[in-house]
C-alpha positions as CSV (number, residue, x, y, z in Angstrom):
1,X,0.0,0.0,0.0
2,X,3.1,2.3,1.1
3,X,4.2,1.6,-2.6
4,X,1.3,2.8,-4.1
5,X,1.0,5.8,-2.8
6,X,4.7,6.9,-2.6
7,X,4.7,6.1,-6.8
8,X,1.1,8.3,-7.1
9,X,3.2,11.0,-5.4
10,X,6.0,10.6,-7.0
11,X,4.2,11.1,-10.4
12,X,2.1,13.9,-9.2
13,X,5.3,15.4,-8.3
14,X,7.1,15.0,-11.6
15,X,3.5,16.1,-13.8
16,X,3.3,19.2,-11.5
17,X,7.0,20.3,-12.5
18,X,6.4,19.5,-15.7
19,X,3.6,22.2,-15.7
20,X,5.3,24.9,-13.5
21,X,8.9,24.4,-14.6
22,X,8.5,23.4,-18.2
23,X,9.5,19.6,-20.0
24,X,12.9,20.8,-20.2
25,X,13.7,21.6,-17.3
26,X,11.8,18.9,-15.4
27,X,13.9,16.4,-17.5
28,X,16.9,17.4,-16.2
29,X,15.6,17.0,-12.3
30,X,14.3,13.3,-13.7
31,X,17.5,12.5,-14.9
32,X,19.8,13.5,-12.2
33,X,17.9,11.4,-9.6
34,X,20.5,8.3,-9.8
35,X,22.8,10.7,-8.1
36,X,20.6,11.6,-5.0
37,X,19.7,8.0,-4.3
38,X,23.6,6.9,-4.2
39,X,24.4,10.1,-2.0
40,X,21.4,9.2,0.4
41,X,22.2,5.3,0.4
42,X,26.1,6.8,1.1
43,X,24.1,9.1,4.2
44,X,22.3,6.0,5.0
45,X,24.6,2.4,5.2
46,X,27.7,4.8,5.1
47,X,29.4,1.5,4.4
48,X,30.0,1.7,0.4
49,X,31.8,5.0,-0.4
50,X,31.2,6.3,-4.1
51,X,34.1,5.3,-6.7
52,X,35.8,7.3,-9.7
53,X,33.1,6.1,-11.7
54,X,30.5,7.7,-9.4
55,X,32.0,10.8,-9.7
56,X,32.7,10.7,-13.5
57,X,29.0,9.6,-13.8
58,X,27.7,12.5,-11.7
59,X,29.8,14.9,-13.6
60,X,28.3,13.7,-16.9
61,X,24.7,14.6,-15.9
62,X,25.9,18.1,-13.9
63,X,27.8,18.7,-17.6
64,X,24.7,17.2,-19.5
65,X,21.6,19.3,-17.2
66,X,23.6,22.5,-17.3
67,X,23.8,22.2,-21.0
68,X,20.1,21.7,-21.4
69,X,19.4,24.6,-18.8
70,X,21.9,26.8,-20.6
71,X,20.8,26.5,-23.5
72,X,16.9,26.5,-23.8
């Protein structure tokens, strides 16, 4: 039940940026999620540190969201 509504939230979350912010713009919050969940399970088990290729990931969608921000 938990499941169900955390997902209904989640989408009335992303529909509600998409109508405030704009599709652009929302797509880049959608996409850079990956990189909050590591950071939080980091916060969270604090037993698995993030590697190079955590890093070189999360600097790939900071590079690819601030081209799409900068540029529409």
């Amino acid at each position: 039940m938990i499941t169900v509504v955390c997902y209904t939230l989640a989408n009335v979350a992303i529909l509600q940026s998409i109508v405030i912010m704009g599709a652009a713009r929302s797509a880049v919050l959608e996409i850079s999620y990956p990189v909050f969940v590591i950071v939080a399970g980091v916060l969270v088990f604090r037993d698995t540190l993030p590697n190079f290729w955590f890093f070189l990931g999360a600097a790939l969608i900071g590079l690819g969201s601030w081209l799409v921000l900068t540029r529409s």
